[in-house]
C-alpha positions as CSV (number, residue, x, y, z in Angstrom):
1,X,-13.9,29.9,6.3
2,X,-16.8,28.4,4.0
3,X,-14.0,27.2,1.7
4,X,-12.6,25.1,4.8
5,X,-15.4,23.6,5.8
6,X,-16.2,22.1,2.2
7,X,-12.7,21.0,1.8
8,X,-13.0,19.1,5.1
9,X,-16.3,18.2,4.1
10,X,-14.9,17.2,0.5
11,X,-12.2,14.8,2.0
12,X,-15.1,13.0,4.3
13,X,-17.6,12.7,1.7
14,X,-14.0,11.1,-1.0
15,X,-13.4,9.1,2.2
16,X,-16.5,7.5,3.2
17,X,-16.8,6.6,-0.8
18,X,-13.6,5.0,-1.1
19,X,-14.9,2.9,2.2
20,X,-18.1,1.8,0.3
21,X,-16.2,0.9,-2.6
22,X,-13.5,-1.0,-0.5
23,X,-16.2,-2.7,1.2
24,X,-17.9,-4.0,-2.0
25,X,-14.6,-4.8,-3.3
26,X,-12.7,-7.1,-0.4
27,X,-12.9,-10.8,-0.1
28,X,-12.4,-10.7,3.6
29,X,-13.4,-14.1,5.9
30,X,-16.0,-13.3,7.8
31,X,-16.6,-15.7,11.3
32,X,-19.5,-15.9,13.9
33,X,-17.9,-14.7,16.9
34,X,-17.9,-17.2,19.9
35,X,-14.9,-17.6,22.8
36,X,-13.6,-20.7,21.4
37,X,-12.1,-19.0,18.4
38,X,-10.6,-16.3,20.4
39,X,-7.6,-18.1,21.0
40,X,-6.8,-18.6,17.6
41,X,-6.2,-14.9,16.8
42,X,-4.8,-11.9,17.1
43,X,-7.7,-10.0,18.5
44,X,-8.1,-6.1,17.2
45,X,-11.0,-4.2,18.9
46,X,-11.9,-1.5,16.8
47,X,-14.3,0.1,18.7
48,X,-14.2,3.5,20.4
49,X,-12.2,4.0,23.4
50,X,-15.9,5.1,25.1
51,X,-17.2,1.3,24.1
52,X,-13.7,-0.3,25.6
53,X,-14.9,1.5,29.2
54,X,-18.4,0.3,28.8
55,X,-17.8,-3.2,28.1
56,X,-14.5,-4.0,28.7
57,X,-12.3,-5.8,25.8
58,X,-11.6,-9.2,24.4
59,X,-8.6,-10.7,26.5
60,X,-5.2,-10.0,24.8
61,X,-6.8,-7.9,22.2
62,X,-5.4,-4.8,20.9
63,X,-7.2,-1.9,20.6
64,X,-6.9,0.5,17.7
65,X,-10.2,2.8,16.7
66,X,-11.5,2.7,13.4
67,X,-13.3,5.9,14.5
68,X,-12.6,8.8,16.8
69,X,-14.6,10.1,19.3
70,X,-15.7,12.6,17.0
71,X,-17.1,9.9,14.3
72,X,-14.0,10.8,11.8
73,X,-12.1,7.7,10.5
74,X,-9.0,7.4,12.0
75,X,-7.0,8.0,9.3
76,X,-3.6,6.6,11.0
77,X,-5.8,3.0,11.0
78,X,-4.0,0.9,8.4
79,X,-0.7,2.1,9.7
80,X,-1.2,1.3,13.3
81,X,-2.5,-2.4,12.0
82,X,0.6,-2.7,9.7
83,X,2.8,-2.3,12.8
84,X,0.9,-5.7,14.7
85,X,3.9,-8.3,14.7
86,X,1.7,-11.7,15.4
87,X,2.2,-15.5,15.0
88,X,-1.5,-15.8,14.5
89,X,-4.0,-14.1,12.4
90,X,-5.4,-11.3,12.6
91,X,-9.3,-10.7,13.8
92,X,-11.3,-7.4,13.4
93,X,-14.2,-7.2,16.5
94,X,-16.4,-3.9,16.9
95,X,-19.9,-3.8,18.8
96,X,-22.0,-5.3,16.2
97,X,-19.7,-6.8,13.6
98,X,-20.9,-4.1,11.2
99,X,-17.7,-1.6,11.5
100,X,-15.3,-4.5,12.1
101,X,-16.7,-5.3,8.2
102,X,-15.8,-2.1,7.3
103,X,-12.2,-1.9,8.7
104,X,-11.6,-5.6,7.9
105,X,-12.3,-4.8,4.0
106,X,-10.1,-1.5,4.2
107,X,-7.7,-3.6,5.6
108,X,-8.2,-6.8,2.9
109,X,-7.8,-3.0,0.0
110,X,-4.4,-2.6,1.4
111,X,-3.4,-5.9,1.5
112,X,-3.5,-7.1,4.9
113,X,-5.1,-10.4,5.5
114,X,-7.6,-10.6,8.2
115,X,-11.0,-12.4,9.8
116,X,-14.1,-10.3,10.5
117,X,-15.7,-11.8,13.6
118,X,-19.4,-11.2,12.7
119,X,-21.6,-10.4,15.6
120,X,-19.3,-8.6,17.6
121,X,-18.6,-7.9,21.2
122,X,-23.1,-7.9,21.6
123,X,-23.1,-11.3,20.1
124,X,-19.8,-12.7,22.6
125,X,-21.3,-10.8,25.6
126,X,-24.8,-12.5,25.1
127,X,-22.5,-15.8,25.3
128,X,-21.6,-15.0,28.7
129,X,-18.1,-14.3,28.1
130,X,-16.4,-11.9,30.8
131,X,-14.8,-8.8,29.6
132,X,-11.2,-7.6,30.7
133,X,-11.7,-4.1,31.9
């Protein structure tokens, strides 16, 4: 049982490095988030499904959790992003802008071009801008 646990706590530990070192690494565009811009994208909310009740989503966006529930990474991420089929680019939103970073330079890692929208869904919602829900 002990031998479980450090595996599993092995593979987070391996998985929150490679993260760091992704995030160092990528050369993603980062954008100050505002409802003009919206349009221009291919909106992916990577928030938890929890935040998407709270607050509603970005119209049109497509939500896909960086996280579980749980705090794990969901580690079907870059697949379910590699299976978007858009006309226009793709934009990474979260709360804050902080794990939208994160996902957006795992995602710039395995070569999939995309915007972080700094500020997040607290920076559009102090904009006024109304929520699907």
């Amino acid at each position: 049982m002990k031998l479980q646990k450090r595996k599993i706590n092995d593979k987070k530990i391996l998985l929150s490095l490679m993260l760091c070192a992704s995030f160092v690494l990528a050369e993603v565009k980062n954008i100050d988030i505002n409802a003009d811009i919206l349009e221009n994208y291919q909106v992916i909310d990577v928030r938890k499904p929890s935040e998407w009740v709270q607050t509603g989503t970005i119209k049109n966006a497509i939500k896909i959790s960086f996280y579980n529930e749980d705090g794990s990474i969901n580690k079907n991420f870059v697949e379910e992003i590699k299976k978007i089929s858009s006309k226009k680019p793709i934009a990474i939103v979260c709360r804050s802008g902080a794990r939208s970073a994160k996902a957006s330079a795992l995602l710039d890692q395995n070569d999939i071009e995309v915007t972080n929208l700094k500020g997040g869904m607290n920076a559009l919602l102090s904009q006024g801008y109304e929520t699907s829900k």
